[in-house]
MMTF fields as JSON, N, C-alpha, C and O atoms, coordinates in Angstrom:
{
  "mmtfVersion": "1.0.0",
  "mmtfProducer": "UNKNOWN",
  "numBonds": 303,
  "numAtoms": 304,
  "numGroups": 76,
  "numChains": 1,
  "numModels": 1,
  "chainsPerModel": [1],
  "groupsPerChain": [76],
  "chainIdList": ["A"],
  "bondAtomList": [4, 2, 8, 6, 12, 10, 16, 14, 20, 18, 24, 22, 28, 26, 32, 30, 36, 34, 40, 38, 44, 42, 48, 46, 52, 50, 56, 54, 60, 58, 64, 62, 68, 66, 72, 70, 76, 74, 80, 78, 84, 82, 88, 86, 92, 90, 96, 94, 100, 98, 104, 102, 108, 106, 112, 110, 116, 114, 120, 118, 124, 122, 128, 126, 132, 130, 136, 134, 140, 138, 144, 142, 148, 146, 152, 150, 156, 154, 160, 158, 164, 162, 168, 166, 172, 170, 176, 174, 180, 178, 184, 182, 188, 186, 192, 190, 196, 194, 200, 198, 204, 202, 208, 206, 212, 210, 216, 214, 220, 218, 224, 222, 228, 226, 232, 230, 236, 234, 240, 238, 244, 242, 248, 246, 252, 250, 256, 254, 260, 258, 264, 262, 268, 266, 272, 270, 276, 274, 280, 278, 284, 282, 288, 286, 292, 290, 296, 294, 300, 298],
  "bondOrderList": [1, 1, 1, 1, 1, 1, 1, 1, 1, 1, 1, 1, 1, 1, 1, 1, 1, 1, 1, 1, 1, 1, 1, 1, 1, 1, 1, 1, 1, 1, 1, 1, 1, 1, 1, 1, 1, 1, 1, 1, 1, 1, 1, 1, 1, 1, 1, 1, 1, 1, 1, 1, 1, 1, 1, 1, 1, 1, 1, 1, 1, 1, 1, 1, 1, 1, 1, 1, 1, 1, 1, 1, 1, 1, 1],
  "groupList": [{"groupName": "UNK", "atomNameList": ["N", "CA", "C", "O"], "elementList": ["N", "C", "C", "O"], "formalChargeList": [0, 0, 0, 0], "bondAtomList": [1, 0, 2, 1, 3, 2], "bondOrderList": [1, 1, 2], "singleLetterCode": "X", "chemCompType": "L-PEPTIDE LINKING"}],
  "groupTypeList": [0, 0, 0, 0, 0, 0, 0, 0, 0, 0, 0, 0, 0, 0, 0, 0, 0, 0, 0, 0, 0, 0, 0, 0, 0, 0, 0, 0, 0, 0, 0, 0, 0, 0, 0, 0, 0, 0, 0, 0, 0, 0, 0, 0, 0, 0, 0, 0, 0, 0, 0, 0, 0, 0, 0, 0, 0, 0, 0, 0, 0, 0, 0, 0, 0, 0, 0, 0, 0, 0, 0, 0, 0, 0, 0, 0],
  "groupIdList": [1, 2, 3, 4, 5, 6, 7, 8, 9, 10, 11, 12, 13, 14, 15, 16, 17, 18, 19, 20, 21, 22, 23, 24, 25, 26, 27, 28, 29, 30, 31, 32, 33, 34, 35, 36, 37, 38, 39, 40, 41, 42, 43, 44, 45, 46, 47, 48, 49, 50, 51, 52, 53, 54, 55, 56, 57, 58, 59, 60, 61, 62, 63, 64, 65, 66, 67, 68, 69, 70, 71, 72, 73, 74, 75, 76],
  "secStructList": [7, 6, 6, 2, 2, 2, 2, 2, 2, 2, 6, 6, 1, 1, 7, 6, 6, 6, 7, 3, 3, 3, 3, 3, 3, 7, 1, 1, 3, 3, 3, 3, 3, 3, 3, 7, 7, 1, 6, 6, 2, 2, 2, 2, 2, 7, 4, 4, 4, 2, 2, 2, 2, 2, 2, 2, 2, 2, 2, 2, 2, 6, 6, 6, 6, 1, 1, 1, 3, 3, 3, 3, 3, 3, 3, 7],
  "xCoordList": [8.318, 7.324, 7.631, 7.042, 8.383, 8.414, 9.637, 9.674, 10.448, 11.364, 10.788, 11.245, 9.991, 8.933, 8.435, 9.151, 7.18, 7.003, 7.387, 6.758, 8.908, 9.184, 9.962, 10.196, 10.506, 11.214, 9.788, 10.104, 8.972, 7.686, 7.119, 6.231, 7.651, 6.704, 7.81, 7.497, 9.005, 9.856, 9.905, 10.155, 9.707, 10.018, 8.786, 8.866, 7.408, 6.35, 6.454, 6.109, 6.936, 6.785, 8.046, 9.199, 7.652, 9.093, 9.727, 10.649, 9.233, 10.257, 10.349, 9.616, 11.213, 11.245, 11.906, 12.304, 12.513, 13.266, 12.333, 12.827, 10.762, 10.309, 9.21, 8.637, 9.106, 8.95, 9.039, 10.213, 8.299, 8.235, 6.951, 5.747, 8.057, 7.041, 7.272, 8.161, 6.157, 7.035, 5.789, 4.658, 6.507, 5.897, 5.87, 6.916, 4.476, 3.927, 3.67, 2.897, 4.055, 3.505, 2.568, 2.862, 1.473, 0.632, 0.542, 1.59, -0.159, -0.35, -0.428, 0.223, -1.231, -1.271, -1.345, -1.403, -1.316, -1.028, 0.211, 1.236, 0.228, 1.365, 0.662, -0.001, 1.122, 0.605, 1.798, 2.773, 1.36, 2.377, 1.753, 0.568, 2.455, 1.77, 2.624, 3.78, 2.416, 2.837, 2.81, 1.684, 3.828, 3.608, 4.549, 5.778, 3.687, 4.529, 3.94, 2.871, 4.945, 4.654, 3.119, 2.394, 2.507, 0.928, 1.252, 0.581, 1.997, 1.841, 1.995, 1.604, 2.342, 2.69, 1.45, 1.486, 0.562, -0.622, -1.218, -1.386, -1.627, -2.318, -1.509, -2.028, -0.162, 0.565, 0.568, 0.509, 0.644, 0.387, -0.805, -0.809, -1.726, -3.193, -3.932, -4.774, -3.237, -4.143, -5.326, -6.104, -5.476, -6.737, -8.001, -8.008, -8.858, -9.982, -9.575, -10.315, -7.841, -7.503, -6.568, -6.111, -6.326, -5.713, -4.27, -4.045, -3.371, -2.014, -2.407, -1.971, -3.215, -3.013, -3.552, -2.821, -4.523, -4.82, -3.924, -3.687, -3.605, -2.247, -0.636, 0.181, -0.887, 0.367, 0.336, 1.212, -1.085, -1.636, -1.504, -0.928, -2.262, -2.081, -0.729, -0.401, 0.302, 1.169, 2.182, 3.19, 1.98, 2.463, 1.785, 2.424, 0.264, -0.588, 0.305, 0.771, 0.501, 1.329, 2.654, 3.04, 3.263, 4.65, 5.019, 6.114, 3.369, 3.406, 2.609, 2.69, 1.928, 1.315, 2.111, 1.472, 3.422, 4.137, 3.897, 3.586, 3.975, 3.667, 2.513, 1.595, 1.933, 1.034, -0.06, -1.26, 0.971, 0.324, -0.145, 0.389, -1.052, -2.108, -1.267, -0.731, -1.144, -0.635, -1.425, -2.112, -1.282, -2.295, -1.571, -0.51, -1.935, -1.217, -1.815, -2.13, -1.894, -2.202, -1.496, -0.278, -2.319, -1.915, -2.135, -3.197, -1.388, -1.472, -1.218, -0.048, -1.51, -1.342, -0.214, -0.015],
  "yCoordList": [100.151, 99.952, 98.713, 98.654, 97.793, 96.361, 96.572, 95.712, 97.321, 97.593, 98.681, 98.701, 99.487, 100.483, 98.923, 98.252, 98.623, 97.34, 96.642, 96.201, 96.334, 95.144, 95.918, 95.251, 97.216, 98.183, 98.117, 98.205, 98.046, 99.083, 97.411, 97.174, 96.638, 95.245, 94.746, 94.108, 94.993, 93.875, 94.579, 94.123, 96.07, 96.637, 96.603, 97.172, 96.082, 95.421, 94.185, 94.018, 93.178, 91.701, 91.153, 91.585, 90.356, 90.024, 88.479, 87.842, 88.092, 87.241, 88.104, 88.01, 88.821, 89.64, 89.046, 89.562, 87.669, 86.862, 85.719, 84.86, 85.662, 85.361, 86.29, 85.787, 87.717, 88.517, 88.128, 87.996, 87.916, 87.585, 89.015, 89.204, 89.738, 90.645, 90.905, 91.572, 90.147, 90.15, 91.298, 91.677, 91.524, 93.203, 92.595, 92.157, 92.511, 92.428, 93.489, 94.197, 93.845, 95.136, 94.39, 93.35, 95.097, 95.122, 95.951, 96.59, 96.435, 97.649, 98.959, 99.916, 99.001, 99.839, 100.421, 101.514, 99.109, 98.688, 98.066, 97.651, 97.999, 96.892, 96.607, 97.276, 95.246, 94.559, 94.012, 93.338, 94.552, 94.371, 93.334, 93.531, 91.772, 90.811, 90.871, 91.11, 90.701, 90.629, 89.301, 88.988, 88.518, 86.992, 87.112, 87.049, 87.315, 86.975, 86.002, 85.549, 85.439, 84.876, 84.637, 85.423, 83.248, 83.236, 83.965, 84.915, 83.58, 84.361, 86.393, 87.189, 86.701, 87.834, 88.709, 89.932, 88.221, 88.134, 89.466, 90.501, 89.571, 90.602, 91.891, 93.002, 91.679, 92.81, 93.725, 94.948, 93.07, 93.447, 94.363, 95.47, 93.491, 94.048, 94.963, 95.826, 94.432, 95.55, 95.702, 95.387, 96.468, 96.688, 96.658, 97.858, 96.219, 97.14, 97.107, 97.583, 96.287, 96.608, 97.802, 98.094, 98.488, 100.078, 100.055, 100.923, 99.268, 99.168, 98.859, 99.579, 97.792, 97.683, 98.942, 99.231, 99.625, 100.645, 101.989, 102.792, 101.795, 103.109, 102.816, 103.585, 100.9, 100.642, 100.918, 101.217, 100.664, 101.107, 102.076, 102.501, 103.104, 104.82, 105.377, 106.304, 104.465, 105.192, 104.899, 105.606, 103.495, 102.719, 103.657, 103.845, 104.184, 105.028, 106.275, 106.637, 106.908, 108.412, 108.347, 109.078, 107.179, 106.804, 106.474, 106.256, 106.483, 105.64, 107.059, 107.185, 108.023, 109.046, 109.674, 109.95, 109.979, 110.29, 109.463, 110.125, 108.514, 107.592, 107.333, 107.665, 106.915, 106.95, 105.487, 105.235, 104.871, 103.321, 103.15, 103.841, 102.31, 102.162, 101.153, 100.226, 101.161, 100.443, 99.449, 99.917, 98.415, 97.528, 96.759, 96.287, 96.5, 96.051, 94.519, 94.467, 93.67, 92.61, 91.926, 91.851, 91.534, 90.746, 89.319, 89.087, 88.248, 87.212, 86.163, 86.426, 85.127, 84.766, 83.356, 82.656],
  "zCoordList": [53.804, 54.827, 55.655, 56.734, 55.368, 55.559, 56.525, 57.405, 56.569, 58.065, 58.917, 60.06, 58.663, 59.779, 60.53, 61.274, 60.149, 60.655, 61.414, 62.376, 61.004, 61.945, 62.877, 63.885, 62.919, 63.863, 64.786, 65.972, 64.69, 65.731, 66.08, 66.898, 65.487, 65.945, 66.883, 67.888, 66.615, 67.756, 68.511, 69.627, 68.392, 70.279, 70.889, 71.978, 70.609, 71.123, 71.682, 72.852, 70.931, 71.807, 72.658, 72.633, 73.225, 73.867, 72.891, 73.4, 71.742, 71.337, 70.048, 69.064, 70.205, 68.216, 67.75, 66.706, 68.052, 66.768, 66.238, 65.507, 66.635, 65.851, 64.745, 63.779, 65.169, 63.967, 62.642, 62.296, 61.85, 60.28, 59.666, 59.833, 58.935, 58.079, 56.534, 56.006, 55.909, 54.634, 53.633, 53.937, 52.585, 51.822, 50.498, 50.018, 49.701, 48.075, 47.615, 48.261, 46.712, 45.822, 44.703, 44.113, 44.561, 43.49, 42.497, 42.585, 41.423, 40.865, 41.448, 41.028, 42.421, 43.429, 44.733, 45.296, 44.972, 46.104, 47.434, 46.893, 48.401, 48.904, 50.256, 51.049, 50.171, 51.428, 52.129, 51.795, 53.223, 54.601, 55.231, 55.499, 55.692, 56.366, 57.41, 57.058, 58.901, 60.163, 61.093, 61.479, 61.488, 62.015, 63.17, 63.139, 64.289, 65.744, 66.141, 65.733, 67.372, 68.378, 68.315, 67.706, 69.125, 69.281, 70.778, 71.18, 71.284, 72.954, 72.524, 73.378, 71.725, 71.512, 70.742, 70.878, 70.088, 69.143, 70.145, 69.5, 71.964, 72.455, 72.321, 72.425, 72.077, 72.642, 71.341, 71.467, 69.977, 69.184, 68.559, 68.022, 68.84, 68.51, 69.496, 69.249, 71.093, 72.273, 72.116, 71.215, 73.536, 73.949, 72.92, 72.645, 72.319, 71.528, 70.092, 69.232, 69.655, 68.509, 68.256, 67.15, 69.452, 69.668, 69.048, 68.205, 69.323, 68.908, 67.299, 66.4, 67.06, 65.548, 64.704, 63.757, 64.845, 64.662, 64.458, 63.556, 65.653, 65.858, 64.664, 64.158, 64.635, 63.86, 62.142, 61.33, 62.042, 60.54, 60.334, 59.332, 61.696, 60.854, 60.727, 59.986, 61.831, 61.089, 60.232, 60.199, 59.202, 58.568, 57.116, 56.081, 57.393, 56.291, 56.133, 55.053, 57.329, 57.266, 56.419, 55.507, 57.04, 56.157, 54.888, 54.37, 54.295, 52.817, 52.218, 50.996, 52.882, 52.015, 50.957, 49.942, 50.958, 49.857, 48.518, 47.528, 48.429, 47.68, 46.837, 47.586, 45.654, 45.234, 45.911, 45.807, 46.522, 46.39, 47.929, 48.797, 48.212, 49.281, 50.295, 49.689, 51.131, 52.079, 53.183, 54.091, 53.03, 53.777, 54.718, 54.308, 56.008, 57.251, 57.911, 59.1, 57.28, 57.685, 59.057, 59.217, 59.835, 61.137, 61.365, 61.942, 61.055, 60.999, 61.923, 62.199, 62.611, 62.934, 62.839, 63.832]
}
């Protein structure tokens, strides 16, 4: 999940060499944390939240095979 991510996050911002996405697994879980740019922070999240939304569901679709829950954190 942790290179989906950063594939779909750097062709969003315009500095993708500061992209940082790093991936924890839990028991059942995994958490995906996301760290761009502060100038890059709208392009990411969009309108209403729409891009982050759209980036979750399909970070969710990509992990449904899987037994374990996928969580998409956006950090600043």
């Amino acid at each position: 999940m942790k290179e989906l991510v950063e594939v779909i996050a750097k062709s969003l911002v315009e500095h993708p060499e500061e992209v940082i996405v790093t991936e924890t697994e839990e028991d059942d879980s995994v958490l995906v944390e996301l760290r761009v740019a502060p100038s890059d922070m709208g392009k990411v999240i969009g309108r209403q939240g729409r891009i982050a939304k759209a980036l979750r569901t399909v970070v969710k679709a990509a992990s449904s095979k899987s037994d374990k829950k996928v969580v998409v954190d956006i950090l600043q």
